[in-house]
C-alpha positions as CSV (number, residue, x, y, z in Angstrom):
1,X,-62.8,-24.0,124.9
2,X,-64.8,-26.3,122.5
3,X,-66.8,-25.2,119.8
4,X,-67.1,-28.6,117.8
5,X,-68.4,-31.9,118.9
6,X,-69.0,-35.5,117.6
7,X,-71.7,-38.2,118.9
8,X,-71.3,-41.1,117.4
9,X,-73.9,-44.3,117.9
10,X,-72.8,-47.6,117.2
11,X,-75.5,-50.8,117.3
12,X,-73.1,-53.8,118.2
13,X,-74.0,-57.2,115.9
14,X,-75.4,-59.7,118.0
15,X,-72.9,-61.8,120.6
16,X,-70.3,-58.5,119.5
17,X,-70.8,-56.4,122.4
18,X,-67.8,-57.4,124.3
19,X,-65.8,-56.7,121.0
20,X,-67.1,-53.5,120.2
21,X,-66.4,-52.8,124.6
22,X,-63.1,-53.8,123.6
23,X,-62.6,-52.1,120.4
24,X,-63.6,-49.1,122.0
25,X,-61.1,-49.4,124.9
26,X,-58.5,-50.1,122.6
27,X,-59.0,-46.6,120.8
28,X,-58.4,-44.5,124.0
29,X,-54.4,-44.5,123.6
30,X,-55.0,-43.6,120.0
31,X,-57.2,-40.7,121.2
32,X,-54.9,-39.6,123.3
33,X,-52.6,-38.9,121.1
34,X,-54.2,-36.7,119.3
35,X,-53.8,-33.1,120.7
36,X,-56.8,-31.6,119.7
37,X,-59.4,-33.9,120.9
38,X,-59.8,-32.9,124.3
39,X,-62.3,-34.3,126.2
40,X,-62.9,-38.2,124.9
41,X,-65.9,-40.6,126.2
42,X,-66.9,-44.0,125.2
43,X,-70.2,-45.0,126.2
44,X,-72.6,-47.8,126.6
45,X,-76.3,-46.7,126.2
46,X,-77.9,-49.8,126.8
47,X,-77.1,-53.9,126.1
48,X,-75.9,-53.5,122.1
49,X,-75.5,-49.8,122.1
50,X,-72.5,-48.0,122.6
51,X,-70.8,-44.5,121.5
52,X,-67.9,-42.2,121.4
53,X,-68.9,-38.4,122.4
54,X,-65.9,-36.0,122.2
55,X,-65.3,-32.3,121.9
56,X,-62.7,-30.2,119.7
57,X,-61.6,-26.5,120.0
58,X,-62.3,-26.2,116.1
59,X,-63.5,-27.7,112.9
60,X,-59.7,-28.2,111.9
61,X,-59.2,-30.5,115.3
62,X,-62.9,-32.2,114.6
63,X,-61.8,-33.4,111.0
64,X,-58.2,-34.2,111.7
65,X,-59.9,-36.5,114.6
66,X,-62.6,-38.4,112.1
67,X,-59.5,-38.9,109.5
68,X,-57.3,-40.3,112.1
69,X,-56.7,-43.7,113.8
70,X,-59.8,-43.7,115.2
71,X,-62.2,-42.9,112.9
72,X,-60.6,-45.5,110.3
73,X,-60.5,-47.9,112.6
74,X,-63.9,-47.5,113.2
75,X,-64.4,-48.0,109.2
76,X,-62.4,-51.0,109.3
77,X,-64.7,-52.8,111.9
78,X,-67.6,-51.8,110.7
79,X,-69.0,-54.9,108.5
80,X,-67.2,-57.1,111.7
81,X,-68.6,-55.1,114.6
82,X,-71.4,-53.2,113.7
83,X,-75.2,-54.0,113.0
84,X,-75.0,-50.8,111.0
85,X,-72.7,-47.6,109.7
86,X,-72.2,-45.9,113.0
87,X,-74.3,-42.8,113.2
88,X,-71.6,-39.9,113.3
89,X,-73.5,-36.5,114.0
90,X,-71.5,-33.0,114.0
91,X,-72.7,-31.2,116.9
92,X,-72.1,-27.2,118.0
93,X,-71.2,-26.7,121.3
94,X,-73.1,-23.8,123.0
95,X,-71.9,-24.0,126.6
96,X,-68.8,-26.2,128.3
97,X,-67.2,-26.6,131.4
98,X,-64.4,-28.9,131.4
């Protein structure tokens, strides 16, 4: 069951969208990987913004997850990608059906 979650918002840089859609297909195998991130979404909430919601069984699964590929990768493309930091938020999950 998860008890730990992540949304993270990300606001592409003008004419970036398609890179930051790409960017965030590209992560997928790296997620994957990764046997404590268990369910894995990247979204697109409108024209320029996108995000990454995903769920973890603990805090230990949620903090390997944002020091892994991922999460530096997403570090490395800020300043090239992003309009801004992406907005991380640590979420609690109450209720789950996966």
């Amino acid at each position: 069951m998860a008890t730990k979650a992540l949304l993270v918002r990300i606001e592409a840089k003008p004419g970036k969208e398609d890179a930051v859609e790409e960017f965030l297909l590209s992560a997928l195998p790296l997620v994957e990987q990764e046997p404590g991130t268990k369910p894995w979404f990247a979204v697109r909430f409108g024209p320029s913004t996108f995000g990454i919601i995903d769920a973890f069984p603990d805090e230990e699964a949620r903090e390997t997850h944002l020091g892994g590929p991922v999460g530096k990768a997403l570090a490395e493309k800020a300043d090239e990608l992003f309009a801004s930091p992406p907005d991380i938020s640590k979420l609690d999950v109450i209720a789950n059906k996966l």
